[in-house]
C-alpha positions as CSV (number, residue, x, y, z in Angstrom):
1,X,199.8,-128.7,-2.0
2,X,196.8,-129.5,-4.4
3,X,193.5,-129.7,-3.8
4,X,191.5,-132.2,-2.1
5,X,188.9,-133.6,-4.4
6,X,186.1,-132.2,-2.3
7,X,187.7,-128.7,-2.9
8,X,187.8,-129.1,-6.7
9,X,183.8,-131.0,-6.6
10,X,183.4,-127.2,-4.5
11,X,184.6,-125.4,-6.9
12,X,182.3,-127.2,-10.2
13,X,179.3,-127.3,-7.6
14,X,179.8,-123.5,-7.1
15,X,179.4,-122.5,-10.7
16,X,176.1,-124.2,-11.2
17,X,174.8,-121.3,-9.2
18,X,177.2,-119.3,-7.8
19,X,176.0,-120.2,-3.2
20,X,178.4,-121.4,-1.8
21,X,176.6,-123.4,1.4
22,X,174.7,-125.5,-1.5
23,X,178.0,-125.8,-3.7
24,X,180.0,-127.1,-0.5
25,X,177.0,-129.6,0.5
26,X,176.5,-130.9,-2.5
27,X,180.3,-131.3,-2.5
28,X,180.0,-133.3,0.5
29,X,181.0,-131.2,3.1
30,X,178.6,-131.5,7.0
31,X,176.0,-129.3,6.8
32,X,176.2,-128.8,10.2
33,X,179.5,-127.2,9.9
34,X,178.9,-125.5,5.9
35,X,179.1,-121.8,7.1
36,X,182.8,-122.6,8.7
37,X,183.6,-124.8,5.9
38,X,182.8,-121.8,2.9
39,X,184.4,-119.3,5.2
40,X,187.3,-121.9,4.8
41,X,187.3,-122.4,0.8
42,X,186.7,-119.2,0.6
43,X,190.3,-117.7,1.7
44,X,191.6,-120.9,0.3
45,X,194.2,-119.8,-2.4
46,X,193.8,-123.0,-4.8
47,X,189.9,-123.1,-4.4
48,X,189.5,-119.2,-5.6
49,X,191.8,-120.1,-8.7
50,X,190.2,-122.9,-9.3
51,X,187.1,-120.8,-9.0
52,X,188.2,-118.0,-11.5
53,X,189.9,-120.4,-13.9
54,X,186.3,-122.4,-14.2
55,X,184.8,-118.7,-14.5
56,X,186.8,-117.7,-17.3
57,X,187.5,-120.5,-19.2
58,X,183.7,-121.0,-19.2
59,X,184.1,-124.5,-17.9
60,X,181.0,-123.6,-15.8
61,X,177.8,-122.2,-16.9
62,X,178.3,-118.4,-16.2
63,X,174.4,-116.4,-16.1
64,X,174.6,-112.7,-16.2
65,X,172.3,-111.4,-14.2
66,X,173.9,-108.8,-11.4
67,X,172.7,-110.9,-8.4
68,X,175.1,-113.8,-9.8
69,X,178.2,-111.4,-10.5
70,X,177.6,-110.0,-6.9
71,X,177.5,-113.9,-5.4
72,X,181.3,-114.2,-7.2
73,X,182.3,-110.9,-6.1
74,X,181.7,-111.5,-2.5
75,X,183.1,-114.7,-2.6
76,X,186.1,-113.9,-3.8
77,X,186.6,-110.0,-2.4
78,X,187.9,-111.6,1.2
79,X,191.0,-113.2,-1.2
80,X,191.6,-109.7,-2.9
81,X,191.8,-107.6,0.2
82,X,194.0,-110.3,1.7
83,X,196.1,-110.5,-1.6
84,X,196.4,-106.6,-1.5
85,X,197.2,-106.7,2.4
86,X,200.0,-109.2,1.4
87,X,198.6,-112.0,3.6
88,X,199.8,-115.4,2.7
């Protein structure tokens, strides 16, 4: 299945700086419903590629400081343990 183009706006809006409640807002998603909806995209398999593929590739702006690698780290740690756990 591929992504819905709110998913892949998610997934540019995330790298501009790395929270995902503004990313998915400014993707369009409710804000009344934004903690669900990241919680969501955020055990999504195609968004988290999608997410890593824009990381590495540099198609987004990547900023070193630790505070940014720890925002990408938590956001994608839920995938890895459930990737490890061999949860589909």
């Amino acid at each position: 299945m591929k992504m819905t183009p709110k998913q892949n706006r998610f997934c540019i809006e995330f790298g501009k700086d790395f929270d995902p409640l503004e990313a998915a807002i400014r993707a369009g998603y409710s804000p009344g419903t934004v903690s669900r909806t990241v919680l969501a995209l955020s055990t999504n398999q195609k968004v988290l590629d999608k997410v890593r593929e824009l990381y590495y590739t540099r198609h987004i702006d990547i900023q070193t400081t630790e505070g940014t690698l720890a925002q990408v780290s938590v956001f994608t740690e839920r995938f890895e343990r459930k990737e490890e756990a061999g949860i589909k």
